[in-house]
C-alpha positions in Angstrom: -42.3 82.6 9.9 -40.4 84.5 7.7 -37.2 83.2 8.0 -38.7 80.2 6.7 -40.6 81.5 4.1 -38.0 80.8 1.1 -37.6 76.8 2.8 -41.5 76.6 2.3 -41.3 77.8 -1.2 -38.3 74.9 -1.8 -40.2 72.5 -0.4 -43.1 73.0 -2.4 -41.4 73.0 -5.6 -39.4 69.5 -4.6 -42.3 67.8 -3.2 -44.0 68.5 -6.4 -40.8 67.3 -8.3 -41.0 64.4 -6.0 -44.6 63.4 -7.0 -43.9 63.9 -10.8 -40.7 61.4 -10.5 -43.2 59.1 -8.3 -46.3 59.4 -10.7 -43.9 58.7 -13.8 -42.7 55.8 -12.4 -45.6 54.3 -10.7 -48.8 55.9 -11.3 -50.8 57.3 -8.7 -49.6 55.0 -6.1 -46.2 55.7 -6.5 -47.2 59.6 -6.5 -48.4 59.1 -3.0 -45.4 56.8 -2.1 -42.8 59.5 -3.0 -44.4 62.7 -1.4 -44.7 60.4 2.2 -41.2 59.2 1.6 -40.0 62.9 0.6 -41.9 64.1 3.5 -40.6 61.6 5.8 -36.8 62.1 4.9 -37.2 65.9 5.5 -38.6 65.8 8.8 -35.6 63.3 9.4 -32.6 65.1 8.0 -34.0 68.0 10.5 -34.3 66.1 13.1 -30.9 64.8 13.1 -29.0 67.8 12.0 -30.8 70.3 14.3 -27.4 70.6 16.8 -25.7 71.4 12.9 -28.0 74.0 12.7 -27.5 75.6 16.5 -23.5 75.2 16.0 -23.5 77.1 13.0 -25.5 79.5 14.3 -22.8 79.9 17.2 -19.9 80.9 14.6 -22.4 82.7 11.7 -23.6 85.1 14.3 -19.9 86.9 14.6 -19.7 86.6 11.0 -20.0 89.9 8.9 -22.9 90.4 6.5 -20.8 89.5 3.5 -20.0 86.1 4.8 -23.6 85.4 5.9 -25.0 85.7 2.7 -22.0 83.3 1.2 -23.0 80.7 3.2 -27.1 80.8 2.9 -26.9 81.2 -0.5 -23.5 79.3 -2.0 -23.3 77.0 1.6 -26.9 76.0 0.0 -26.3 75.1 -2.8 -23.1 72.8 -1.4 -25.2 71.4 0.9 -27.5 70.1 -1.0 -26.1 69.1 -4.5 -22.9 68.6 -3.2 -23.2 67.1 0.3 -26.7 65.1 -0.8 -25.9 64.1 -4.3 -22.5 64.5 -5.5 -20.5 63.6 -2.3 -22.1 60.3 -2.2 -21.6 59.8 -5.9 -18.0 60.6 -5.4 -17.3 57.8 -2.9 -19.2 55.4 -5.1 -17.3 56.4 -7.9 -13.8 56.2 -5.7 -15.1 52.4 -4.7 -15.9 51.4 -8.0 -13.6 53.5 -10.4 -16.5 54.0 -12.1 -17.0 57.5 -13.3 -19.4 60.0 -12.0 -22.1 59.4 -15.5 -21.5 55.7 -14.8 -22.5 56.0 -11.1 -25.6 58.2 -11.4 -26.5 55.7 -14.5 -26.2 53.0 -11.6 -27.6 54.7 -8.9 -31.2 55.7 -11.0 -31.1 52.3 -12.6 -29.6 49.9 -10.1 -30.1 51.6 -6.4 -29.8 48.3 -5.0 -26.1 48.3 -6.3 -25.1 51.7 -5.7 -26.8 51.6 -2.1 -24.5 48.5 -1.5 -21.4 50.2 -2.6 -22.6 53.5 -0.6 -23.0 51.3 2.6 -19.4 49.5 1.9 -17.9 52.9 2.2 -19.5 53.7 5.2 -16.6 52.7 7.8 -13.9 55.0 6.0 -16.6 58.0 6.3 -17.4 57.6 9.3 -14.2 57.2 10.5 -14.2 60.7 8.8 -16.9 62.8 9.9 -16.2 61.0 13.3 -12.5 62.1 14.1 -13.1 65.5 12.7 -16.5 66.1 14.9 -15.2 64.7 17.8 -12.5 68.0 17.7 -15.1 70.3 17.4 -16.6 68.6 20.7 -13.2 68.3 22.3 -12.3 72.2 21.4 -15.1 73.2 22.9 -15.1 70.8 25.9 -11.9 72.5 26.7 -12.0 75.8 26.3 -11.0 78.1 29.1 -12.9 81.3 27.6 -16.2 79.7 28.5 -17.8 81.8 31.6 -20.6 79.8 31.9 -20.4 76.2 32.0 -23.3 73.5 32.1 -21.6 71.0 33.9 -19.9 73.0 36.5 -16.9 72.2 37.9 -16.2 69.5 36.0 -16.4 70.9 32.9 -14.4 73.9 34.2 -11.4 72.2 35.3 -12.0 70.4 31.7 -11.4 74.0 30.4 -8.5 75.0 32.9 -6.2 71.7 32.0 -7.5 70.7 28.2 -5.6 72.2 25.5 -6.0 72.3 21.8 -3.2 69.6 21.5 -4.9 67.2 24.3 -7.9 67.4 21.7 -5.7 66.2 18.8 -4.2 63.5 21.1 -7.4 62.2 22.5 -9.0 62.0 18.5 -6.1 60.2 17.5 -6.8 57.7 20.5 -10.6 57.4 19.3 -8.8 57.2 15.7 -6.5 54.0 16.4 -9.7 52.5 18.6 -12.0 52.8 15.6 -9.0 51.2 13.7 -9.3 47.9 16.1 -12.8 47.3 15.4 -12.5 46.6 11.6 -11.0 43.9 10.2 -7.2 43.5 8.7 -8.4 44.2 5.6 -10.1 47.5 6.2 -7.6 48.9 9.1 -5.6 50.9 6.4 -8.5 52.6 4.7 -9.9 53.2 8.6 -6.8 54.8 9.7 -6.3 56.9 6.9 -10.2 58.3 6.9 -9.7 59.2 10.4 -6.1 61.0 10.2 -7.4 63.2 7.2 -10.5 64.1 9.9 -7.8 65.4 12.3 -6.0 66.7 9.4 -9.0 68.3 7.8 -9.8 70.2 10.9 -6.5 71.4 11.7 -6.0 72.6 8.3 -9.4 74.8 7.8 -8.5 76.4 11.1 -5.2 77.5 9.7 -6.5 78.8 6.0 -8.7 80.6 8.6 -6.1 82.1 10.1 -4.4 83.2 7.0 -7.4 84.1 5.5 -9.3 86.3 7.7 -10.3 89.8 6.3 -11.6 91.2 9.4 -10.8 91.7 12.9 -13.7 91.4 15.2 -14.0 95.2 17.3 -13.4 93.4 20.7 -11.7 89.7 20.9 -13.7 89.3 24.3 -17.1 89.5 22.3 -15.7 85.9 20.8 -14.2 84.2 23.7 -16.8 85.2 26.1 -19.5 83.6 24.1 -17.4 80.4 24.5 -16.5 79.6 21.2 -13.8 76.9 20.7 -10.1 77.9 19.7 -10.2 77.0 15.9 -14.0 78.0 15.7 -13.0 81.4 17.4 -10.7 82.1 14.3 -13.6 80.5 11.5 -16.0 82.9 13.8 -14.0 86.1 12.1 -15.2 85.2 8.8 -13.5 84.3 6.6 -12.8 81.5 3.4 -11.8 79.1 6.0 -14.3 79.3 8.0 -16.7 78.9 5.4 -15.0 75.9 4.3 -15.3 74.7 8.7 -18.9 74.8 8.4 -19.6 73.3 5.1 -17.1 70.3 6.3 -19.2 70.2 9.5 -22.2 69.8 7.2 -20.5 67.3 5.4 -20.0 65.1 8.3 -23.9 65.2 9.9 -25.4 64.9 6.3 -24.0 61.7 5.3 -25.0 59.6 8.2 -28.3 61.1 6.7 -27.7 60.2 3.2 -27.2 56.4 5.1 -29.6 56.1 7.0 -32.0 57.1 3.8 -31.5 54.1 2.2 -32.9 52.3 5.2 -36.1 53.9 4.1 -35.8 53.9 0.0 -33.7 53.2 -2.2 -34.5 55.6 -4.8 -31.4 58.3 -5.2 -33.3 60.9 -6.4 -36.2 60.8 -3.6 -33.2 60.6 -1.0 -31.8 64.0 -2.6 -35.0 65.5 -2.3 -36.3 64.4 0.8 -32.5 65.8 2.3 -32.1 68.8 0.5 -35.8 70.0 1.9 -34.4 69.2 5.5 -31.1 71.2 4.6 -33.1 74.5 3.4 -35.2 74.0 7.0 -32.1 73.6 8.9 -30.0 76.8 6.8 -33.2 78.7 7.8 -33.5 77.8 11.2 -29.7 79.2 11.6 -31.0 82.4 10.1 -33.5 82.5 12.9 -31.5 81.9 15.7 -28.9 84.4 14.5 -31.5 87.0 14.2 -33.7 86.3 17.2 -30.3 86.0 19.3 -31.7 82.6 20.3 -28.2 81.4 21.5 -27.9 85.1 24.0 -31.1 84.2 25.5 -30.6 80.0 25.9 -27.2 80.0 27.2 -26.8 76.7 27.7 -28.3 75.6 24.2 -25.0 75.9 22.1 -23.7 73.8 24.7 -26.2 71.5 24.4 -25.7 71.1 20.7 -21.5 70.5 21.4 -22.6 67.6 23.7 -25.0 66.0 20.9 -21.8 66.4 18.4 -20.3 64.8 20.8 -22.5 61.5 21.4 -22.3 61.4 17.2 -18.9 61.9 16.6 -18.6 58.3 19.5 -21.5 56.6 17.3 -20.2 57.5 14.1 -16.8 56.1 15.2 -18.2 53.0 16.8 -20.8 52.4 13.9 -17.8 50.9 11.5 -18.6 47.8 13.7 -21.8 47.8 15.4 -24.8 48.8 13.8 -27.0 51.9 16.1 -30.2 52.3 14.6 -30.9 55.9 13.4 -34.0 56.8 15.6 -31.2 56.6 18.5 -29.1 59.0 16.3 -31.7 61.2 16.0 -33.3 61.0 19.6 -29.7 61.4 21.7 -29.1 64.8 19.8 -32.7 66.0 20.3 -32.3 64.8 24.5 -29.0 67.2 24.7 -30.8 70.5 22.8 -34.2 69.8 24.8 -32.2 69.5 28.4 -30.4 72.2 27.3 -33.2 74.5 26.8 -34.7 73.4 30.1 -31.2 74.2 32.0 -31.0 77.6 30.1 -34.9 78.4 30.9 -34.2 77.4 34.6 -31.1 79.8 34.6 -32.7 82.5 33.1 -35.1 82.3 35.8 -33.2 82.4 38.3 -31.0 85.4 37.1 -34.4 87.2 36.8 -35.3 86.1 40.7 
């Protein structure tokens, strides 16, 4: 429990800021209201962001000490002011022209409005955060370092033929597909949210490259653990990687941020029903770094690659069709829990 010891202390201190903003705005009712809703968006936010939490456990554990730190305690403080409450802000203020005083005015005063202006921008993020998770699937779908793979043979001769270009070519395809399910007055917006995905992705594996302080001692401790080709180069440590998996955040914690606003539209219970599920999920990375969850579940970083995956197809499809969050939530948790099971009944077996 003690890698979650500092999440418990958060959570306390934001659940009590949750029930003063509720009591002060509707008594003792609305005290009660905000800690369930608070309470309720937390356990969500985990729930859908736990395969963000095993994949970022997958590159922080080759990461040096130096580079850890940066990312629990600056990555923190990203992911939750930025991702949760400025990001959102940002594309309101982009759709409106409105500036960032103006928006948060409108988002504490009007949710209704800002929620609707949130929502609008929806297809152009997740366009977004679909392209550029759909190459972090891809990259590891196809890499031909893997030595163990959970789908055998298919998913080796997926490694022996794939490339880091096919990747590119086939997120493009999803790109132009997402593109022909919007209207002719959103296609260019669309299109343009998707390329700077690819673009995004290609980039931060390149600053990596430039970037990187260290060397690791031996390359085979990285491409034996089966780590994609850009995230083998983030996995060094290094500015750009830092910047991959705070991107990577980016794109699981606004389908969150949505999917809040299904539940209430108050902005300032969404931010701190989220940010308590971001300090649960930053500390559950800690523990599977330092339990070496990932060495003894083999097949759970896998696992959480194929639940990317699955979002990174309903991200890009839900510019269209509306796919209910429990669904979100519940496809991700199916991968990690067969996962488990598969690495359990091949750990077994090795011990037989």
């Amino acid at each position: 429990m003690q890698h979650f010891r500092i999440s418990f202390a958060v959570t306390f201190i934001l659940m009590a800021l949750a029930g003063w903003w509720g009591y002060n705005h509707g008594g003792v009712s609305g005290l009660a209201q905000a800690l369930w809703i608070t309470a309720v968006l937390g356990i969500m936010e985990v729930s859908l962001s736990f395969d963000n939490a095993v994949v970022n456990a997958s590159v922080l554990r080759h990461w040096n000490e130096f580079w850890r730190k940066l990312f629990l305690t600056v990555g923190i403080l990203v992911a939750v002011f930025g991702m949760r409450l400025i990001f959102p802000l940002l594309i309101v203020s982009m759709a409106t022209g409105l500036g960032l005083i103006d928006v948060w005015h409108m988002a504490t005063t009007t949710p209704e409005e800002y929620s609707r202006h949130l929502t609008g921008a929806h297809a152009e993020v997740a366009a977004f955060g679909g392209a550029f998770l759909l190459l972090v699937f891809l990259n590891f779908l196809f890499d031909d370092q893997k030595e163990l793979h959970w789908l055998g043979w298919i998913e080796e001769k997926l490694g022996q033929h794939g490339t880091e270009s096919l990747s590119v070519l086939l997120a493009l395809a999803a790109v132009f597909g997402c593109v022909s399910l919007v209207g002719a007055d959103e296609q260019y917006k669309v299109l343009t949210a998707g390329v700077v995905g690819v673009i995004v992705y290609l980039a931060v594996g390149w600053i990596s490259s430039l970037l990187e302080e260290d060397e690791p001692e031996d390359e085979d401790d990285i491409t034996e653990a089966g780590v994609a080709p850009v995230v083998a180069s983030v996995a060094k440590g290094s500015f750009g990687g830092f910047l991959y998996l705070e991107v990577l955040d980016a794109s699981f914690s606004f389908d969150g941020v949505i999917g809040a606003f299904a539940i209430t539209s108050d902005v300032v219970i969404i931010m701190l029903g989220l940010a308590i599920g971001a300090m649960f999920v930053r500390s559950l990375t800690v523990f599977l770094v330092h339990k070496g969850t990932l060495d003894e579940y083999v097949y759970l970083e896998h696992g959480a690659h194929y639940a990317i995956g699955i979002l990174a197809i309903i991200m890009l499809a839900s510019v269209k069709y509306h796919i209910p969050e429990w669904f979100t939530g519940l496809s991700g948790v199916a991968f990690i829990v067969v996962s488990l099971w598969s690495s359990v009944r091949h750990k077994r077996l090795h011990a037989a």
